[in-house]
N, C-alpha and C positions, 0 to 999 in steps of 0.2 A: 564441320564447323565452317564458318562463313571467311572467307581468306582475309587477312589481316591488311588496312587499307595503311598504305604507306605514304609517310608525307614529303612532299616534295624539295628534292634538297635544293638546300640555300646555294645562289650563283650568283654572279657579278648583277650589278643593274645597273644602265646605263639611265641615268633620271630624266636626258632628255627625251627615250624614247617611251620612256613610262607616262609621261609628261604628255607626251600627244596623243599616246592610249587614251588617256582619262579624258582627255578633250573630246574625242572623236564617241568614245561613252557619252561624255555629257551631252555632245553635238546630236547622235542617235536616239540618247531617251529622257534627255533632260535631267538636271540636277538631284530629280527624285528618282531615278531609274539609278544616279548611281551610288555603288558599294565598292568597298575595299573588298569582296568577295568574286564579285562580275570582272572587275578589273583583274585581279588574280589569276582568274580563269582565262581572262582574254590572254594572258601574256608566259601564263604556267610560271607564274609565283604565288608562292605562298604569303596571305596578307599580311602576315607578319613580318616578312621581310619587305613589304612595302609600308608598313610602320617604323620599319625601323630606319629605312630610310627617308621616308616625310615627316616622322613623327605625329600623324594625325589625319586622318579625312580632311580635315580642315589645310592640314597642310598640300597634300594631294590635289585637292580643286584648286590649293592658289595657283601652284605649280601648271596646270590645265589652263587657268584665266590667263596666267604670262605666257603661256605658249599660243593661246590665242591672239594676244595683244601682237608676238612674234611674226603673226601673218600679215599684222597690217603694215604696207608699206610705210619706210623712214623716208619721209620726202625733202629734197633738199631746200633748205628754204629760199623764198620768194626775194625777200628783202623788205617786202611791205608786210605787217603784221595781221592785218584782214585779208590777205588773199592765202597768205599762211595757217591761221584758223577756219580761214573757210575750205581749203585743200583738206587740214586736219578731217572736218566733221564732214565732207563728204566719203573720203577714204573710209572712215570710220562706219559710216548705216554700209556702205558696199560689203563691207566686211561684216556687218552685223546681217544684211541678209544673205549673205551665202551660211551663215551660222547663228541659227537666229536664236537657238534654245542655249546656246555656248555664251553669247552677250550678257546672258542673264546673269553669269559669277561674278561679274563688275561689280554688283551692287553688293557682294558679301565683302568684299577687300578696300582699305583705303591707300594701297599702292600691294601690285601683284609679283614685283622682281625684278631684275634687268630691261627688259622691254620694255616695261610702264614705262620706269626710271629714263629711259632715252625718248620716249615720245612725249613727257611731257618735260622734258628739259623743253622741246619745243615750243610747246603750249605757254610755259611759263614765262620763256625766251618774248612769246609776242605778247604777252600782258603787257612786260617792260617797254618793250619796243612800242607798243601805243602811246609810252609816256605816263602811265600807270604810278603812282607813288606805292612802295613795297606792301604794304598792307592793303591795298586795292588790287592790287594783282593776283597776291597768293587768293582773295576770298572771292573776288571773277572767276579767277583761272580753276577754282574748287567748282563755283556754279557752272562754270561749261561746262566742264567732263559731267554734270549732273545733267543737263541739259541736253547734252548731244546722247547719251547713254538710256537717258530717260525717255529721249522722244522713239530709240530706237526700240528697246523693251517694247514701248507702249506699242511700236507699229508690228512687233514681232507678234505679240497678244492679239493684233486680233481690232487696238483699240482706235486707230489712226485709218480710216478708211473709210468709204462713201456709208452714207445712212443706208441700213437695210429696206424693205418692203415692210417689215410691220412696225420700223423706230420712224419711219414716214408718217405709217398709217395712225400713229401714238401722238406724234406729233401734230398731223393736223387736227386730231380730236382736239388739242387744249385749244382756252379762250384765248381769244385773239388778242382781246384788250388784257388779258393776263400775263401773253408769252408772248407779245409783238415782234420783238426782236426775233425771237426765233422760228416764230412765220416765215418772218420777212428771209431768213436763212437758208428754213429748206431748202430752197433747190440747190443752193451751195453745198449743204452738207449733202445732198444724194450725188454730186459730184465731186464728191472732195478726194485730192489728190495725194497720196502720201510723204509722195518727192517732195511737191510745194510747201505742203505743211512744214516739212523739216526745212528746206531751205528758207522759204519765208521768217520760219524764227530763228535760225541760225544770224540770217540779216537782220532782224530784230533788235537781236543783244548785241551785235557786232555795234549797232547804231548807238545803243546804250551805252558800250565803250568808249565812241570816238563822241560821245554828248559829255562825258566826265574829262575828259583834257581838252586843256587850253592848248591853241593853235601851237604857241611859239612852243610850246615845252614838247608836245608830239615832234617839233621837225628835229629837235635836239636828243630825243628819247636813243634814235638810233645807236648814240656813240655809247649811252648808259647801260645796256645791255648788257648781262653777262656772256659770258663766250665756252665756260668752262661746263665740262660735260656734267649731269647730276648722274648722283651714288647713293648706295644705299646712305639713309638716314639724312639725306638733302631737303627731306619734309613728304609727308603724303597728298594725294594726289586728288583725293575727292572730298578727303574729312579736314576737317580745319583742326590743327591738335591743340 
């Protein structure tokens, strides 16, 4: 008869190393590659003791996306709030392409744990600091993290990059007098630069910001700031609630 398969005894779990298991799964095969089963095996636990200690798949990946979050440098700030946001969203795509398929958990969570929580203290920190009135900051400071997370997915896809040889060749078949504008484009789009994309909008919105406050209330914004570090339940981070 066939030997009796034995299941593997229950042992301590250390969650932050579980935590970066699941990262380096998701970073290798992407969010669909992974399972409470693969993970299991990676680490010789039984998935049920990694339910019992995440409570859910769901819970597991958030754990994965804050340990991600945990690799992108806390940088000290600037004291001016655009050179702070714009330090943020490039730290941010550096970290999204060394991990491009791992970026994509942002978009399940509207705050992922500790890490979030101290990096957008930051973020939120320079809403203020432009001189922002409260309810204009928390719903910018939600549109950035969409915007910098967005633009980075999109370049991890595949979608942010020069026109290929037959979206050229598609291209110049339309009428002219139909698609003028983007005649007149191509050869931009068969050069188009991924960095620029992202930095050119990043400055974009940055401009969008400092076009909604008035001079004198920016120069006075600095002292309005808060200073106190954010915690769980200080508000989420990408959904407006």
């Amino acid at each position: 008869m066939p030997a009796r398969r034995t299941s593997r005894a229950p042992k301590g779990v250390d969650r932050q190393a579980v935590a970066l298991a699941a990262l380096e799964l998701v970073a290798a095969e992407g969010e669909a590659g992974f399972s409470l089963r693969r993970l299991g095996d990676a680490l010789d636990l039984d998935p049920m003791t990694l339910l019992h200690h995440f409570g859910s798949r769901e819970g597991l990946l958030r754990a994965a996306a804050d340990r991600f979050l945990a690799e992108l440098p806390l940088a000290t700030p600037a004291g001016e709030w655009r050179a702070d946001l714009r330090g943020f969203a490039q730290a941010f795509r550096a970290l999204a392409r060394r991990r491009p398929r791992a970026v994509e958990l942002l978009w399940n969570f509207g705050a992922t744990g500790k890490a979030d929580y101290r990096h957008s203290e930051r973020v939120y920190g320079s809403m203020l600091g432009a001189g922002l009135p409260d309810a204009r900051a928390a719903e910018l400071g939600v549109a950035f993290y969409v915007l910098v997370i967005g633009l980075c997915v999109a370049e991890s896809r595949g979608l942010v990059q020069p026109s290929s040889a037959a979206e050229r060749e598609e291209l110049g078949a339309l009428s002219p007098a139909a698609h003028a504008a983007q005649r007149r484009l191509a050869s931009e789009f068969a050069a188009l630069s991924p960095e620029s994309t992202f930095m050119h909008a990043v400055e974009a919105y940055l401009d969008g910001i400092a076009a909604l406050v008035p001079p004198r209330r920016r120069r006075a914004a600095g002292a309005r700031a808060p200073q106190a570090a954010a915690g769980p339940g200080s508000g989420p981070r990408r959904r407006p609630g």
